[in-house]
DOTORRO-846971 format. One record per residue (C-alpha): x, y, z; residue number from 1. Coordinates in nm, 4 decimals, padded with zeros to 6 digits. Last residue first. Example, Ala and Ser with C-alpha at 12.3 -4.5 7.8 and 13.67 -1.06 7.14 Angstrom:
2
<atom <01.3670 -00.1060 00.7140> 2>
<atom <01.2300 -00.4500 00.7800> 1>
//
This chain:
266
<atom <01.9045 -01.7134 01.2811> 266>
<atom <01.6974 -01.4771 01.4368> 265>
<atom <01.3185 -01.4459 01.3189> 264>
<atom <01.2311 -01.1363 01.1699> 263>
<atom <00.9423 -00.9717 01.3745> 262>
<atom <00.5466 -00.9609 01.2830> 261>
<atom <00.2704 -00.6793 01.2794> 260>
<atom <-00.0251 -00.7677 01.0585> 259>
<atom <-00.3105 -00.5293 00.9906> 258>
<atom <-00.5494 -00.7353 00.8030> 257>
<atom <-00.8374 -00.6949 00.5648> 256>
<atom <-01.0887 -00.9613 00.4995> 255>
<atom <-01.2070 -01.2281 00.2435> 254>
<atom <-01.1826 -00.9705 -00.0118> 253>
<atom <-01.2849 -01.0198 -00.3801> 252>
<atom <-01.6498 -00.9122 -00.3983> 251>
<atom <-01.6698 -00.9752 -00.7834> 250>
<atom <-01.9750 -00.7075 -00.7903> 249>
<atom <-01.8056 -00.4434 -00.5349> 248>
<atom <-01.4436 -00.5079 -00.6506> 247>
<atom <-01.5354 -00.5362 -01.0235> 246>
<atom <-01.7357 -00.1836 -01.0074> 245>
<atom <-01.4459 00.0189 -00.7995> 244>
<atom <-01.1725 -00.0933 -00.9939> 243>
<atom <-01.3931 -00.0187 -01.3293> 242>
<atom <-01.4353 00.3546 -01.1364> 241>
<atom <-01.1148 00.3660 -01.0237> 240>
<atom <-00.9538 00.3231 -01.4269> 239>
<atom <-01.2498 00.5149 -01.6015> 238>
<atom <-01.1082 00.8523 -01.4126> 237>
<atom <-00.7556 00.8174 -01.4687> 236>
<atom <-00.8670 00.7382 -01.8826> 235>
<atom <-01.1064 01.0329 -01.8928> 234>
<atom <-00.8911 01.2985 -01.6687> 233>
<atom <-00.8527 01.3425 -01.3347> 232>
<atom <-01.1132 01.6058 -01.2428> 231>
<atom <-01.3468 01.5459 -01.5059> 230>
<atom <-01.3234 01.1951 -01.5047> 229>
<atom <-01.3930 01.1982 -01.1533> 228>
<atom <-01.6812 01.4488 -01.1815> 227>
<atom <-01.8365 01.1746 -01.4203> 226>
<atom <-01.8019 00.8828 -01.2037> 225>
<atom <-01.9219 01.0671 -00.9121> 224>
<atom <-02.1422 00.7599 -00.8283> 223>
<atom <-01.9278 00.4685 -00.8937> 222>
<atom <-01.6599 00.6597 -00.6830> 221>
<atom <-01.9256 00.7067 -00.4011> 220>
<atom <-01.9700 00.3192 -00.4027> 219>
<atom <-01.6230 00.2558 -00.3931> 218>
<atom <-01.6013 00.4578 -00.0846> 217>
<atom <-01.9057 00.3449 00.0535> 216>
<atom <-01.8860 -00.0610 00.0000> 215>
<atom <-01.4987 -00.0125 00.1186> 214>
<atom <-01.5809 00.0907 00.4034> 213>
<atom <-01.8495 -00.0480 00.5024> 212>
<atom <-01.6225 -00.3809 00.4625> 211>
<atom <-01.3474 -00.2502 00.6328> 210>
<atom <-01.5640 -00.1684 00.9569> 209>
<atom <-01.2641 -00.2811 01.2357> 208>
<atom <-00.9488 -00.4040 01.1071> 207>
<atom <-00.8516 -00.7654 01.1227> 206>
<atom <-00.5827 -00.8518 01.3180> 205>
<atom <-00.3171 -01.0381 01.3069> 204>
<atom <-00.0293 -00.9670 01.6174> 203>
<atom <00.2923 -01.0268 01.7142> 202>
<atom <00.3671 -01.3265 01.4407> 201>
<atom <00.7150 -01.4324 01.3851> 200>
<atom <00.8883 -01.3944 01.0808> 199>
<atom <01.1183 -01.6548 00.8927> 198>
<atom <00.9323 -01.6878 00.5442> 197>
<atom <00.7590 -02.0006 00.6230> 196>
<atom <00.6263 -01.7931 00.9270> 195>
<atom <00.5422 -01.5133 00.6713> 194>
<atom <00.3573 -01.7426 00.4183> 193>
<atom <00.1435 -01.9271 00.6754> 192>
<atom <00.0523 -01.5781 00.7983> 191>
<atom <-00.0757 -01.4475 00.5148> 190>
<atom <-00.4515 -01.5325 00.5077> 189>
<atom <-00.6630 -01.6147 00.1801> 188>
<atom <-00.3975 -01.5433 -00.0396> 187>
<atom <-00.5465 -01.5124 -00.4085> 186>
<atom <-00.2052 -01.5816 -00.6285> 185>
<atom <-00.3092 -01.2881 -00.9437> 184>
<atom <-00.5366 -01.0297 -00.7958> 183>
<atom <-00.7242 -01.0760 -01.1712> 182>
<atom <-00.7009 -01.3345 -01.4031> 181>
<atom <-01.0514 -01.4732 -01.3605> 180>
<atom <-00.9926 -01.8395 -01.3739> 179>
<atom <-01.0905 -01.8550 -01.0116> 178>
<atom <-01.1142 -01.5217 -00.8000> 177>
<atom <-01.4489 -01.5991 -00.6140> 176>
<atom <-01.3169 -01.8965 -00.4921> 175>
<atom <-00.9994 -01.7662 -00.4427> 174>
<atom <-01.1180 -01.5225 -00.1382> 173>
<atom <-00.8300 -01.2456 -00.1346> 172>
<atom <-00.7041 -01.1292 00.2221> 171>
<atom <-00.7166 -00.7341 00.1830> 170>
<atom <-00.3671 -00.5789 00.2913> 169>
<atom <-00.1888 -00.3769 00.5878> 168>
<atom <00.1303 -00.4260 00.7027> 167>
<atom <00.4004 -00.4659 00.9496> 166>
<atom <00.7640 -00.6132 00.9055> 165>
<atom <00.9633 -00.5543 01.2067> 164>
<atom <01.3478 -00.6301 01.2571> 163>
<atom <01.5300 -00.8977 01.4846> 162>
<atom <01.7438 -00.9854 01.2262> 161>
<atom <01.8143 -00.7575 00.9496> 160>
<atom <01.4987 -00.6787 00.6586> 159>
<atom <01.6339 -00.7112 00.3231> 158>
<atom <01.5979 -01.0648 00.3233> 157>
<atom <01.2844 -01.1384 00.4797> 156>
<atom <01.1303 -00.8700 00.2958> 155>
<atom <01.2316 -01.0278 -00.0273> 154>
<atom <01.0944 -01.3624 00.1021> 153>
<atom <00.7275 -01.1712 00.1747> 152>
<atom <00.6992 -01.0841 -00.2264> 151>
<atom <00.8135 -01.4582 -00.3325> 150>
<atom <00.6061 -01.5634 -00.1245> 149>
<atom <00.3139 -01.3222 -00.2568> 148>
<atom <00.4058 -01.3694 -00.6022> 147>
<atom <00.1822 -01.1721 -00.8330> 146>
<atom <00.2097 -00.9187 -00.5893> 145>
<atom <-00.1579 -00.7106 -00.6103> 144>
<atom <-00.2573 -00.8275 -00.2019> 143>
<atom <00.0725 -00.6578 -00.1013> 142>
<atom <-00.0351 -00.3292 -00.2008> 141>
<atom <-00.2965 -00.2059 00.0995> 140>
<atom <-00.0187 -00.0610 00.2841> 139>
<atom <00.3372 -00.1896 00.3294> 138>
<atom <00.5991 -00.1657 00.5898> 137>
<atom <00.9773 -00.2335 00.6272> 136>
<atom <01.1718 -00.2567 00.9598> 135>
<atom <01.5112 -00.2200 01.0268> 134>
<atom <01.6465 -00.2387 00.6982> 133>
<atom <01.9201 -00.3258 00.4651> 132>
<atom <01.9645 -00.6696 00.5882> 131>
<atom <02.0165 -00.7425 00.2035> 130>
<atom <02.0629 -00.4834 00.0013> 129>
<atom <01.7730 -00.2815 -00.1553> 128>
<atom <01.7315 -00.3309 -00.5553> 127>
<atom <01.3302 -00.4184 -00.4436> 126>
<atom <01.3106 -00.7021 -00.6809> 125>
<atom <00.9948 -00.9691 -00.5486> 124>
<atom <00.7676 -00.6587 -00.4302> 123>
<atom <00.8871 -00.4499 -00.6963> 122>
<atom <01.0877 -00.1527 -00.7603> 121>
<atom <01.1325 00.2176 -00.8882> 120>
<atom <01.3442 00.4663 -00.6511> 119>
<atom <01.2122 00.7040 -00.3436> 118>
<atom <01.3917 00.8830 -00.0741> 117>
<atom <01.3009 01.0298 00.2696> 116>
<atom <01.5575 01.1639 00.5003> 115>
<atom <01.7026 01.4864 00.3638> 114>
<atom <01.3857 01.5463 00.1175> 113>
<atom <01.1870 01.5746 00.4101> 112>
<atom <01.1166 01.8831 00.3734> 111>
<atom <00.7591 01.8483 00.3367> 110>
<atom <00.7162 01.9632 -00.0022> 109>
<atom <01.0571 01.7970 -00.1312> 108>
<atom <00.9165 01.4433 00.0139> 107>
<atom <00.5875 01.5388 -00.1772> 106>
<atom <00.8197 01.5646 -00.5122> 105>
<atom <00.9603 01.2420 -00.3978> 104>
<atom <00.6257 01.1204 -00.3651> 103>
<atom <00.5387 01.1921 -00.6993> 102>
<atom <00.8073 01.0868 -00.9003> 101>
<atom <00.8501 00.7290 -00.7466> 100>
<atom <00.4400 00.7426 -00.8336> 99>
<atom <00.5284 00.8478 -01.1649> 98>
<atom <00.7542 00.5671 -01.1731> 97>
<atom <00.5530 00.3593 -01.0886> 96>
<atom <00.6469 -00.0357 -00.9204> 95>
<atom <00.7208 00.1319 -00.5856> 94>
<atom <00.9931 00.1412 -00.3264> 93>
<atom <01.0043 00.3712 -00.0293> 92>
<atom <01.3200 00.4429 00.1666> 91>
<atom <01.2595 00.6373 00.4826> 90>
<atom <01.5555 00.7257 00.7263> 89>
<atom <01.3125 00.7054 01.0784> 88>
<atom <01.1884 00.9997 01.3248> 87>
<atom <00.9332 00.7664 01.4300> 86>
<atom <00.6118 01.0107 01.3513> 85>
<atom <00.7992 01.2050 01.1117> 84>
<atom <00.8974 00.8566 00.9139> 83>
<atom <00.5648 00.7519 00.9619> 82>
<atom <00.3401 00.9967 00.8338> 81>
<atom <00.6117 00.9792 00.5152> 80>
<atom <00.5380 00.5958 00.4209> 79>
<atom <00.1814 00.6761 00.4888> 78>
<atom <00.1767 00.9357 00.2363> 77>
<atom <00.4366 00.8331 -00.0260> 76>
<atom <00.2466 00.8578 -00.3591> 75>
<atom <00.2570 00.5071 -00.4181> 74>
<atom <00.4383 00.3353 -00.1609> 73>
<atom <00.4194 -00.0184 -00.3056> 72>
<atom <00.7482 -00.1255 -00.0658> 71>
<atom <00.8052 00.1417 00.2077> 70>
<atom <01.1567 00.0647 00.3459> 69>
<atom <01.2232 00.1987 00.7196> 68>
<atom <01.5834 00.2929 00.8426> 67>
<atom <01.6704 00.4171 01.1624> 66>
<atom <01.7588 00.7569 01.2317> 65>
<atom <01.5395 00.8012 01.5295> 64>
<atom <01.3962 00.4907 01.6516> 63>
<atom <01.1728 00.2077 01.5281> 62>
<atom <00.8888 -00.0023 01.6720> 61>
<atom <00.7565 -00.0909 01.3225> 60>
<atom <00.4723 -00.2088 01.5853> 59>
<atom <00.4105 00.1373 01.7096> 58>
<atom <00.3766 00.2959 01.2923> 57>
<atom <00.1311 00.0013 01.2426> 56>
<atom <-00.0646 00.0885 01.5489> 55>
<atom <-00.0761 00.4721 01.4434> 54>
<atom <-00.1874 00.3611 01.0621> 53>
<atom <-00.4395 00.1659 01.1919> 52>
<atom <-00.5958 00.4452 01.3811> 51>
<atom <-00.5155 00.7249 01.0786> 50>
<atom <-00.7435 00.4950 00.8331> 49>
<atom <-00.6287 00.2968 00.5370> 48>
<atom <-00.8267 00.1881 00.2718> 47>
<atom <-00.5902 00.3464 00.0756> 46>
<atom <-00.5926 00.6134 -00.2012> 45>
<atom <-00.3322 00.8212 -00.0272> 44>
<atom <-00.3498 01.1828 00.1848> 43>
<atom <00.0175 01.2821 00.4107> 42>
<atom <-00.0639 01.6565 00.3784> 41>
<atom <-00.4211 01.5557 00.4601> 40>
<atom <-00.3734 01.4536 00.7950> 39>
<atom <-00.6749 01.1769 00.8874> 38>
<atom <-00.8708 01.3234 01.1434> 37>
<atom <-01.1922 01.3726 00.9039> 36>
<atom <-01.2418 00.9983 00.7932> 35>
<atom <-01.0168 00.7503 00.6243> 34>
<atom <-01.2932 00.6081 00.4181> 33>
<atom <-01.6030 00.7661 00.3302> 32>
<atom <-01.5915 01.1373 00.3862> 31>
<atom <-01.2086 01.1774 00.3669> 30>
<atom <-01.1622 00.9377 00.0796> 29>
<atom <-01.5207 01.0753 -00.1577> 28>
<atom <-01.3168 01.4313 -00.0561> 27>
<atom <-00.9635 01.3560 -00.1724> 26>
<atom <-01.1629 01.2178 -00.4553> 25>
<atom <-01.3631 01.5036 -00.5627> 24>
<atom <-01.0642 01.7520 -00.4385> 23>
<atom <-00.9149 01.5691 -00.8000> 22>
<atom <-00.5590 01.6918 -00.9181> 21>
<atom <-00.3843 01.4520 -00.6644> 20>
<atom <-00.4662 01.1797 -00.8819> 19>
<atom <-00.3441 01.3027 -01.1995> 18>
<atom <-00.0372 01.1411 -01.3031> 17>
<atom <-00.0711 00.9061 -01.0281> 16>
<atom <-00.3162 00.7196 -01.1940> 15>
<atom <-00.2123 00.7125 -01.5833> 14>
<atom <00.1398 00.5910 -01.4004> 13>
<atom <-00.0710 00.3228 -01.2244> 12>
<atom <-00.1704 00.1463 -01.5242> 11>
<atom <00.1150 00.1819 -01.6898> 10>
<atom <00.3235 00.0221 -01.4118> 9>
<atom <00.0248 -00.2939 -01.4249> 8>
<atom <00.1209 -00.3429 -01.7867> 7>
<atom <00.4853 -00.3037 -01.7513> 6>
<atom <00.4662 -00.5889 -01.4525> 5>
<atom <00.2794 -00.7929 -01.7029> 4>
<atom <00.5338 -00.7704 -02.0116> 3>
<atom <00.4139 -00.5498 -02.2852> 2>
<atom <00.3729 -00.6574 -02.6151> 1>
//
Protein backbone atom coordinates (compact mmCIF):
# COMPACT_ATOMS: atom_id res chain seq x y z
CA UNK A 1 0.00 0.00 0.00
CA UNK A 2 0.91 3.34 -0.51
CA UNK A 3 2.13 5.56 2.19
CA UNK A 4 -0.05 8.89 2.62
CA UNK A 5 2.31 11.39 1.19
CA UNK A 6 2.51 8.83 -2.05
CA UNK A 7 -1.18 8.89 -2.09
CA UNK A 8 -1.66 12.64 -2.12
CA UNK A 9 1.68 12.82 -4.90
CA UNK A 10 -0.50 10.58 -7.11
CA UNK A 11 -3.17 12.53 -6.80
CA UNK A 12 -1.64 15.59 -7.97
CA UNK A 13 0.56 13.96 -10.67
CA UNK A 14 -2.97 12.78 -12.49
CA UNK A 15 -3.55 16.75 -12.08
CA UNK A 16 -0.72 18.32 -13.41
CA UNK A 17 -0.42 15.90 -16.10
CA UNK A 18 -3.14 17.54 -17.85
CA UNK A 19 -4.13 20.64 -16.28
CA UNK A 20 -2.75 23.05 -18.54
CA UNK A 21 -4.47 21.12 -21.46
CA UNK A 22 -8.00 22.57 -20.44
CA UNK A 23 -8.85 26.56 -21.84
CA UNK A 24 -12.23 25.38 -19.89
CA UNK A 25 -10.47 25.79 -16.71
CA UNK A 26 -8.02 28.50 -17.44
CA UNK A 27 -11.29 30.20 -18.36
CA UNK A 28 -13.84 28.97 -15.22
CA UNK A 29 -10.20 30.65 -13.15
CA UNK A 30 -10.05 33.86 -15.11
CA UNK A 31 -13.85 34.49 -15.08
CA UNK A 32 -14.47 33.44 -11.53
CA UNK A 33 -11.50 33.69 -9.52
CA UNK A 34 -8.37 35.55 -10.33
CA UNK A 35 -10.11 37.84 -12.74
CA UNK A 36 -9.04 39.38 -16.20
CA UNK A 37 -5.66 41.25 -15.03
CA UNK A 38 -4.19 38.28 -13.78
CA UNK A 39 -0.99 37.37 -16.33
CA UNK A 40 -1.72 34.28 -17.89
CA UNK A 41 1.83 33.16 -18.65
CA UNK A 42 2.22 32.85 -14.83
CA UNK A 43 -1.77 30.97 -14.57
CA UNK A 44 -2.27 28.37 -11.32
CA UNK A 45 -5.28 26.71 -9.81
CA UNK A 46 -5.27 29.05 -6.76
CA UNK A 47 -7.57 31.07 -5.14
CA UNK A 48 -5.18 33.56 -5.61
CA UNK A 49 -5.75 36.89 -7.22
CA UNK A 50 -2.95 39.33 -8.88
CA UNK A 51 -3.73 42.02 -5.75
CA UNK A 52 -2.73 39.57 -3.13
CA UNK A 53 -0.16 38.24 -5.00
CA UNK A 54 1.50 41.99 -5.39
CA UNK A 55 1.27 42.48 -1.45
CA UNK A 56 2.76 39.10 -0.86
CA UNK A 57 5.58 39.68 -3.43
CA UNK A 58 6.20 43.52 -1.20
CA UNK A 59 6.26 41.74 2.07
CA UNK A 60 8.90 38.95 0.80
CA UNK A 61 10.71 42.34 0.60
CA UNK A 62 13.60 40.85 -1.40
CA UNK A 63 16.28 42.16 -3.77
CA UNK A 64 17.93 41.21 -6.86
CA UNK A 65 19.70 37.94 -6.65
CA UNK A 66 18.34 36.90 -3.51
CA UNK A 67 16.98 33.70 -2.86
CA UNK A 68 13.17 32.83 -2.49
CA UNK A 69 11.94 29.06 -1.81
CA UNK A 70 8.40 28.27 -3.13
CA UNK A 71 7.21 25.28 -0.98
CA UNK A 72 3.83 23.50 -2.73
CA UNK A 73 4.60 25.39 -5.96
CA UNK A 74 2.73 23.33 -8.23
CA UNK A 75 3.11 24.41 -11.60
CA UNK A 76 5.33 27.40 -10.66
CA UNK A 77 3.18 30.46 -11.53
CA UNK A 78 3.21 32.57 -8.59
CA UNK A 79 6.55 31.33 -7.54
CA UNK A 80 7.84 32.69 -11.09
CA UNK A 81 5.54 36.20 -11.06
CA UNK A 82 7.61 36.83 -8.23
CA UNK A 83 10.96 36.07 -8.99
CA UNK A 84 10.63 38.62 -12.22
CA UNK A 85 8.82 40.95 -10.13
CA UNK A 86 11.79 40.97 -7.28
CA UNK A 87 14.47 39.93 -9.48
CA UNK A 88 15.06 36.94 -6.83
CA UNK A 89 17.09 33.20 -7.32
CA UNK A 90 13.79 31.06 -7.12
CA UNK A 91 13.79 27.61 -5.63
CA UNK A 92 10.37 26.00 -5.54
CA UNK A 93 9.65 22.78 -3.75
CA UNK A 94 6.66 20.57 -4.32
CA UNK A 95 5.36 17.15 -3.26
CA UNK A 96 4.71 16.16 -7.49
CA UNK A 97 6.85 15.36 -9.46
CA UNK A 98 4.97 16.12 -12.44
CA UNK A 99 4.34 19.34 -10.99
CA UNK A 100 8.47 19.65 -10.31
CA UNK A 101 8.30 18.69 -14.10
CA UNK A 102 6.00 21.16 -15.10
CA UNK A 103 7.15 24.23 -13.80
CA UNK A 104 10.56 23.64 -14.71
CA UNK A 105 9.43 23.15 -18.20
CA UNK A 106 7.49 26.70 -17.67
CA UNK A 107 10.84 28.02 -16.11
CA UNK A 108 12.48 26.90 -19.66
CA UNK A 109 9.46 28.84 -21.45
CA UNK A 110 10.13 31.95 -19.76
CA UNK A 111 13.74 31.90 -19.68
CA UNK A 112 14.11 31.74 -16.52
CA UNK A 113 15.70 28.57 -16.49
CA UNK A 114 19.04 30.50 -15.20
CA UNK A 115 17.37 31.58 -11.97
CA UNK A 116 14.42 29.46 -11.26
CA UNK A 117 14.76 25.77 -10.25
CA UNK A 118 12.47 23.10 -9.08
CA UNK A 119 13.14 19.59 -7.08
CA UNK A 120 10.49 17.19 -5.21
CA UNK A 121 9.75 17.99 -1.42
CA UNK A 122 7.49 18.46 1.40
CA UNK A 123 6.36 20.94 3.73
CA UNK A 124 8.10 19.06 6.84
CA UNK A 125 11.38 17.72 4.33
CA UNK A 126 12.18 20.42 1.92
CA UNK A 127 16.12 18.92 1.30
CA UNK A 128 17.04 22.87 1.46
CA UNK A 129 19.83 23.75 3.98
CA UNK A 130 19.29 25.44 6.79
CA UNK A 131 19.30 29.38 6.60
CA UNK A 132 19.14 28.71 2.99
CA UNK A 133 16.80 31.47 2.21
CA UNK A 134 15.86 34.90 2.39
CA UNK A 135 12.39 34.63 2.30
CA UNK A 136 10.13 31.64 1.37
CA UNK A 137 6.44 31.86 0.26
CA UNK A 138 3.53 29.61 -0.16
CA UNK A 139 0.12 29.80 -1.86
CA UNK A 140 -3.00 28.14 -0.99
CA UNK A 141 -0.91 24.69 0.03
CA UNK A 142 -0.13 25.07 3.52
CA UNK A 143 -3.69 24.27 4.70
CA UNK A 144 -3.04 20.30 3.03
CA UNK A 145 0.37 19.74 5.48
CA UNK A 146 -0.48 17.03 7.57
CA UNK A 147 1.75 18.74 10.09
CA UNK A 148 1.29 22.31 10.06
CA UNK A 149 4.03 22.90 12.93
CA UNK A 150 5.97 20.74 11.79
CA UNK A 151 5.41 22.44 8.16
CA UNK A 152 6.03 26.22 9.65
CA UNK A 153 9.34 24.77 11.79
CA UNK A 154 10.95 23.79 8.44
CA UNK A 155 10.50 27.31 7.28
CA UNK A 156 11.91 28.55 10.36
CA UNK A 157 14.92 26.71 9.71
CA UNK A 158 15.69 27.15 6.27
CA UNK A 159 14.78 30.66 6.33
CA UNK A 160 18.12 33.00 7.86
CA UNK A 161 17.47 35.49 10.45
CA UNK A 162 15.76 38.43 9.77
CA UNK A 163 14.02 36.80 6.60
CA UNK A 164 10.26 36.91 5.39
CA UNK A 165 7.89 34.13 5.31
CA UNK A 166 4.52 35.23 3.56
CA UNK A 167 1.63 33.21 2.52
CA UNK A 168 -1.59 32.56 1.54
CA UNK A 169 -3.92 29.60 2.89
CA UNK A 170 -7.68 28.78 3.90
CA UNK A 171 -7.98 28.60 7.86
CA UNK A 172 -9.77 25.09 8.33
CA UNK A 173 -12.94 25.05 10.76
CA UNK A 174 -12.41 21.57 12.81
CA UNK A 175 -15.75 21.31 13.69
CA UNK A 176 -16.83 20.70 10.45
CA UNK A 177 -13.65 18.55 9.75
CA UNK A 178 -14.05 15.98 12.73
CA UNK A 179 -13.48 12.31 12.12
CA UNK A 180 -13.61 13.03 8.48
CA UNK A 181 -10.03 12.35 7.41
CA UNK A 182 -9.69 15.01 5.20
CA UNK A 183 -7.36 18.52 5.50
CA UNK A 184 -5.59 16.42 8.05
CA UNK A 185 -4.56 18.97 11.52
CA UNK A 186 -7.60 21.67 10.83
CA UNK A 187 -5.75 25.06 11.84
CA UNK A 188 -8.20 27.46 12.61
CA UNK A 189 -5.65 30.52 12.51
CA UNK A 190 -1.83 30.22 12.07
CA UNK A 191 -0.41 32.66 13.91
CA UNK A 192 -0.06 30.85 17.25
CA UNK A 193 1.98 28.30 15.26
CA UNK A 194 4.36 30.87 13.58
CA UNK A 195 5.14 32.88 16.80
CA UNK A 196 5.86 29.44 18.52
CA UNK A 197 7.86 28.87 15.50
CA UNK A 198 10.12 32.10 15.89
CA UNK A 199 8.38 34.61 13.38
CA UNK A 200 6.97 37.76 14.04
CA UNK A 201 3.72 38.91 12.73
CA UNK A 202 3.65 42.10 10.13
CA UNK A 203 0.44 41.65 9.07
CA UNK A 204 -2.83 38.87 9.00
CA UNK A 205 -5.22 39.58 6.92
CA UNK A 206 -7.99 38.13 5.50
CA UNK A 207 -8.53 38.61 1.82
CA UNK A 208 -11.35 40.45 0.49
CA UNK A 209 -14.49 38.25 -1.35
CA UNK A 210 -12.82 34.68 -0.81
CA UNK A 211 -15.88 33.18 -0.07
CA UNK A 212 -17.68 34.32 -3.51
CA UNK A 213 -14.97 33.20 -4.75
CA UNK A 214 -14.61 30.15 -4.09
CA UNK A 215 -18.62 29.42 -4.18
CA UNK A 216 -18.27 30.53 -8.11
CA UNK A 217 -15.29 28.94 -9.12
CA UNK A 218 -16.09 25.66 -7.63
CA UNK A 219 -19.45 26.10 -8.62
CA UNK A 220 -18.55 26.59 -12.38
CA UNK A 221 -16.30 23.42 -12.08
CA UNK A 222 -19.41 21.43 -10.79
CA UNK A 223 -21.10 22.75 -13.77
CA UNK A 224 -18.66 22.07 -16.70
CA UNK A 225 -18.02 18.80 -15.21
CA UNK A 226 -18.26 17.12 -18.44
CA UNK A 227 -16.13 19.64 -20.61
CA UNK A 228 -13.56 19.20 -17.81
CA UNK A 229 -13.27 15.66 -18.25
CA UNK A 230 -13.08 16.16 -21.72
CA UNK A 231 -10.41 18.53 -21.67
CA UNK A 232 -8.26 16.92 -18.96
CA UNK A 233 -9.07 13.63 -19.07
CA UNK A 234 -11.76 11.34 -17.02
CA UNK A 235 -9.74 10.72 -13.87
CA UNK A 236 -8.08 14.75 -13.90
CA UNK A 237 -11.45 15.81 -14.52
CA UNK A 238 -13.46 13.67 -11.63
CA UNK A 239 -10.58 14.74 -9.18
CA UNK A 240 -11.66 18.96 -9.15
CA UNK A 241 -14.96 18.25 -9.54
CA UNK A 242 -15.21 15.79 -6.12
CA UNK A 243 -12.74 18.69 -4.65
CA UNK A 244 -15.08 21.11 -5.74
CA UNK A 245 -18.42 19.16 -4.36
CA UNK A 246 -16.88 18.26 -0.71
CA UNK A 247 -15.52 21.84 -0.33
CA UNK A 248 -18.89 23.53 -1.15
CA UNK A 249 -21.16 20.88 0.88
CA UNK A 250 -18.46 20.18 3.83
CA UNK A 251 -17.75 24.03 3.82
CA UNK A 252 -14.26 23.58 5.28
CA UNK A 253 -12.78 27.14 5.46
CA UNK A 254 -13.04 29.32 8.35
CA UNK A 255 -11.26 32.05 6.24
CA UNK A 256 -8.39 32.73 3.97
CA UNK A 257 -5.33 34.65 5.02
CA UNK A 258 -2.52 36.46 3.53
CA UNK A 259 0.09 36.43 6.26
CA UNK A 260 3.36 38.34 6.03
CA UNK A 261 5.75 37.63 9.08
CA UNK A 262 9.75 38.00 9.73
CA UNK A 263 12.17 35.40 11.33
CA UNK A 264 12.83 36.32 14.69
CA UNK A 265 16.66 36.94 15.56
CA UNK A 266 18.25 34.82 17.86
Amino acid sequence: MAEPDDRVASGYDTFFASWDKSPALRRIWRDHVTGPDYPQAFAHISFLPLAPLRALAAGLQLTTGEQLVDVGCGAGGPGLWVAVETGAVLVGVDLSPIAVDRANERAKDLNLSTRAAFRQGSFESTGLGTGFAHAAMTIDALQYAPDKRAAIAEFARIIRPGGRLCFVAFELDAERLEGLGVWEDAVGDYRPLLIEAGFDLISYEQIVGWEQSVEAGFGAVIEEQGLLSAQLGEEAGAAIALEAAITLQLRPYRGHVLAITERRSG
